[in-house]
N, C-alpha and C positions, 0 to 999 in steps of 0.2 A: 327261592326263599322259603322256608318253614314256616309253616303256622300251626304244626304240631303240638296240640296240649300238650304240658306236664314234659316241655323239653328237657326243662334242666335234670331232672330226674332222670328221664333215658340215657341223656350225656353221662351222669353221672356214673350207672348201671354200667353202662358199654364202657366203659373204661375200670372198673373195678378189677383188681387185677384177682384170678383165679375164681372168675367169674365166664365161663363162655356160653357163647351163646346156648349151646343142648342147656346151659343150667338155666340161664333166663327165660331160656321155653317153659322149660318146665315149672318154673315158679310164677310162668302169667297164666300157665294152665291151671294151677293150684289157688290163684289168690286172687284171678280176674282183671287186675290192671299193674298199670308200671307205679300207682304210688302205694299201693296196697304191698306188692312184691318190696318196693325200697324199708316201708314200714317192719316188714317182717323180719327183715335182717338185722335194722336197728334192732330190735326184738330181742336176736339172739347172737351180739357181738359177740360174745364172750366164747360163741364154740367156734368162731371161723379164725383164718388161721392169722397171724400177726397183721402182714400185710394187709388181707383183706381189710381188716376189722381199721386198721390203721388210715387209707384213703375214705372207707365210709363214713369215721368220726370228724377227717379235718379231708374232705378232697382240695385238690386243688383248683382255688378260683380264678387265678389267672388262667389256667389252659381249658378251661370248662367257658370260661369269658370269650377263647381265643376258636373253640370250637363253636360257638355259638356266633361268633362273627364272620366265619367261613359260610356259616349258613344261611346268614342273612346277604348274600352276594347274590344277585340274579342266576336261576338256573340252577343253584345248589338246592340240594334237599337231602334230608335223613328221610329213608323209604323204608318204614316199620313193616313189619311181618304180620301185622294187626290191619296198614289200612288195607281198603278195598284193591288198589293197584298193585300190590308186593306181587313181585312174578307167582305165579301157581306152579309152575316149573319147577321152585326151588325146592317147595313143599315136599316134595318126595324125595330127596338124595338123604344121603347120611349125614347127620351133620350140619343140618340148613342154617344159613343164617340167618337172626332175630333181625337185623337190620342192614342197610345198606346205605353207605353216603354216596349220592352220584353228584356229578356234574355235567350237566346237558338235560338232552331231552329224556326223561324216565320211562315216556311210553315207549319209548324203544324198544324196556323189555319186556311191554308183553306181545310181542309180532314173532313171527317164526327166526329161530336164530340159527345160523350155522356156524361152528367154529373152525377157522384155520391155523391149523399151529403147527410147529418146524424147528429144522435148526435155526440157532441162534447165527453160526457161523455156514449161511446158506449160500450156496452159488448162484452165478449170475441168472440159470438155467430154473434154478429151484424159486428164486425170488420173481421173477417170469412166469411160471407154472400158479405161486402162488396170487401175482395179482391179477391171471387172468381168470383164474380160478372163481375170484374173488367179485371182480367187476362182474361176470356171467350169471352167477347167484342172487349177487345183489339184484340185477335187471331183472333176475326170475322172482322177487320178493322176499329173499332171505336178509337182514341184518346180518353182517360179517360182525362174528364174535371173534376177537382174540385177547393177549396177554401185553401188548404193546411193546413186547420183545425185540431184539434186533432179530433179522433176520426173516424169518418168513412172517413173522407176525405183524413188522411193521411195514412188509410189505403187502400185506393183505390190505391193512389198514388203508393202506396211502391209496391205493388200485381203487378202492372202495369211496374213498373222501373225492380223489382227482375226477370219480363218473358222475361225482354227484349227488352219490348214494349215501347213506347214513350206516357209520359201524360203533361196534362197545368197545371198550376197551374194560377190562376185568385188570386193576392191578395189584400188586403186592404190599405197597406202601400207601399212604395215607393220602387223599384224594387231592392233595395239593403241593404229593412229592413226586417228582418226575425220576424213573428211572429206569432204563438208562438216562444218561444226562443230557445223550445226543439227540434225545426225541422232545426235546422243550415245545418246538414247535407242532410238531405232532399231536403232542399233549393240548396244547391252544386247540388245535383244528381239531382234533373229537370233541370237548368239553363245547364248543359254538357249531361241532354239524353233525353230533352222534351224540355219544356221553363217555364219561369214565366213572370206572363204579369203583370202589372198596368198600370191604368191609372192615376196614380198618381205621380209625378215627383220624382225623388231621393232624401234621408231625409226623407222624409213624414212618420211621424208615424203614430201606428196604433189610428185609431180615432173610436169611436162606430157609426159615422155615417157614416165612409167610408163601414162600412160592407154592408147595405143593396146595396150601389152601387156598391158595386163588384158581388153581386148575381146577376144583374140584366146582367153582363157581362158573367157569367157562367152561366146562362138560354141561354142567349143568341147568345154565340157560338156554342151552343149544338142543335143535333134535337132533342133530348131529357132529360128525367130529371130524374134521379132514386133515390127515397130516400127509406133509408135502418134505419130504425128506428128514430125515430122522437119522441117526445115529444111536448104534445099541444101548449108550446109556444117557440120550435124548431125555430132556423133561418131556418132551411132549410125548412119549410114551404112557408118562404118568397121565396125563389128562387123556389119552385115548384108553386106559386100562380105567381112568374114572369112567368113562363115557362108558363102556361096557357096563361097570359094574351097576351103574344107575338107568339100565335097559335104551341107552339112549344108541343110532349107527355110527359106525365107525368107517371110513373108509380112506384109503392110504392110495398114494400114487407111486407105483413101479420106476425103478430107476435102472441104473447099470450096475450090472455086479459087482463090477470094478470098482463103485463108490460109497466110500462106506459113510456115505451117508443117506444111499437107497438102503444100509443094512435095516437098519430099525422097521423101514416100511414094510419092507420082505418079513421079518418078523411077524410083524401086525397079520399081513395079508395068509400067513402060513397059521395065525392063530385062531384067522375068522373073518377077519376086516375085510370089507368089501373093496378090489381093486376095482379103481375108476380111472377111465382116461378123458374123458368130459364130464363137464356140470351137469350134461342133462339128462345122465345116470343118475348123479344125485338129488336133481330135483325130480325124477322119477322117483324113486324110493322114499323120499321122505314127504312126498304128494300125503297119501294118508295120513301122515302124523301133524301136518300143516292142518290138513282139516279137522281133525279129532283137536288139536290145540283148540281150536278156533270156535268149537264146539264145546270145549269147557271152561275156558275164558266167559261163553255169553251164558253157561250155566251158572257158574262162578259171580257173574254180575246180576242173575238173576233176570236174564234176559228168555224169550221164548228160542228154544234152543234150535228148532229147525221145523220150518213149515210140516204140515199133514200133507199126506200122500194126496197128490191131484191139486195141491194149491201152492200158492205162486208164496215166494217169502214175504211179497208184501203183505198178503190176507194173512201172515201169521203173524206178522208183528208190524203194524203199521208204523210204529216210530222210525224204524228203515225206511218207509216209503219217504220220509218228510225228507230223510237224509239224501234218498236218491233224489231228491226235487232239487235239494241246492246242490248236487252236481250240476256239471255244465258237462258239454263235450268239449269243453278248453280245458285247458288244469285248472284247478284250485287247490288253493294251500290249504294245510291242516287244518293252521290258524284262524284261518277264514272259514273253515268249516265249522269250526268249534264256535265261533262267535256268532254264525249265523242259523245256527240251528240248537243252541243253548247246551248242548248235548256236556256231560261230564267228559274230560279226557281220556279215562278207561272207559267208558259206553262205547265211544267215538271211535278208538283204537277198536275194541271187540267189532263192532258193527261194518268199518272198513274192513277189518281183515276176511269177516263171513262174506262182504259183498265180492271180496276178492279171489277168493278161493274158488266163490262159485260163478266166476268168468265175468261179471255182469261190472268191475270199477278196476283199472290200472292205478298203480302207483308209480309215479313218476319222482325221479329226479328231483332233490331238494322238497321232500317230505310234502309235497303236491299229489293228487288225484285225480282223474278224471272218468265218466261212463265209457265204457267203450260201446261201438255201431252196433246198431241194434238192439240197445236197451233203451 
């Protein structure tokens, strides 16, 4: 549920048509909130173009009514680029988006992400490769990021939900349209054990131009990109040539020559992509970006960013110590963390993910916790 100031506002902005986001940045940069930005337009109908001018004098109130009821459902949320939680990640690609609607859990994105993405039309070999892929990552602390696509995406997906483990779904259409039509259920099962994001407002169907800017969102949560069979004019080359261009790894899995749907990955790999034949290549190399995340997340929160040389993390930030007290070495859920130690859900997230990087708390299975021996 939202409790967003000055909703209807934003609803209204996000949907102005020839309005995107790069403009709405720019005009909360220039005029410091979303009603001072809506005022200013009012201001100068007269120079924007028919259309615009047209929804801003009479929007429509049933589907602002029909958005704003989407949001008041358990779970849902408009994730502004303003508060405290909007991924930090996003901040730096081209093109970021002012907002995001999820469904699920939000703190999901700010934890280390990995994306996997493929053909649509994946063999039985490639859907295999991708859920074990999938499930090994997860267990090492990654979020399975994908597009909820047929094929290697929903198999990423499903690998990832059936261990237990929590994944995103990045889609193309409006966070309460399902597409494909065959992933209904699918859809159910990230929105209650992961999330689905768009940046697309409720209604929004699928459009073939929304696809390329959803990849640009699933490169972009992710430290990295994993594509698992690919064909030479594969979308998921576009979200691995995004992944590149927003300095984020890229790495492709090897196939047979003979299939041309190992072509695209040969590609990738001939252009730079790091060939991988296990996860724990990957979770090798993106080791340091896990930690640097984690490390500007608690800067970002205004957290003490990392103990002084010779002292222990709790003498640098004792609010972790209170956090490692209500661990147990049984699991504990997040839930349970969060309510018994008052912590905000981005503290919370930032704080687990440092005690996890630096060996001393596991994440387990269904968004639970525990110390591990010897802490």
């Amino acid at each position: 549920m939202n409790a967003t100031p000055h909703l209807r506002t934003w609803l209204t902005l996000l949907r102005t048509p020839r309005f995107a986001s790069v403009s709405l940045r720019e005009q909360l940069a220039i005029h410091g909130g979303i009603d001072a930005v809506h005022a200013a337009l009012l201001q100068r109908l007269a120079e924007l173009p028919p259309d615009t001018r047209g929804w801003l004098e009479r929007p429509d109130q049933r589907r602002l009514d029909a958005d704003q009821a989407w949001l008041e459902q358990p779970r849902h949320r408009l994730l502004l680029c303003t508060d405290e939680d909007f991924p930090p990640q996003l901040e730096t690609i081209a093109q970021p988006p002012v907002a995001l609607f999820v469904a699920g859990d939000t703190s999901l994105l700010l934890r280390p992400q990995l994306a996997i993405v493929g053909a649509r039309a994946a063999t039985l070999a490639g859907r295999t490769y991708a859920g074990a892929f999938a499930e090994d990552l997860g267990h090492a602390g990654f979020v399975i990021t994908s597009g909820m696509a047929e094929g290697i995406d929903g198999a990423a997906h499903l690998a990832a939900l059936d261990a237990g483990l929590p994944s995103v779904a990045v889609v193309g259409t409006g966070p309460d349209r399902v597409y494909p039509r065959q992933h209904h259920a699918l859809a159910r099962r990230l929105a209650a054990e992961g999330a689905l994001v768009s940046e697309f407002p409720p209604g929004t169907p699928a459009r073939v131009d929304h696809f390329p800017r959803r990849n640009r969102l699933i490169s972009g949560l992710s430290l990295g990109t994993l594509v698992v069979e690919a064909g030479l004019q594969s979308g998921s080359l576009i979200t691995a040539r995004l992944a590149a261009e927003q300095g984020r790894e890229v790495f492709a899995l090897p196939g047979c020559i003979h299939n041309p749907l190992a072509l695209g990955c040969h590609r990738l790999i001939r252009d730079g992509a790091r060939l991988v034949e296990t996860a724990a290549e990957i979770v090798e190399a993106l080791a340091p970006a896990a930690v640097a995340m984690g490390r500007e997340l608690a800067g970002r929160l205004d957290r003490s960013a990392l103990p002084a040389p010779g002292a222990t993390a709790f003498e640098a930030d004792p609010s972790r110590q209170a956090l490692f007290d209500a661990l147990g070495y049984g699991p504990v859920a997040f839930e349970d963390l969060a309510g018994s130690t008052g912590k905000a859900v981005s503290d919370l997230t930032s704080e687990l993910l440092m005690l996890e990087l630096e060996g001393k708390v596991e994440a387990l299975p269904g968004n639970r916790y525990q110390r591990l021996p010897g802490y």
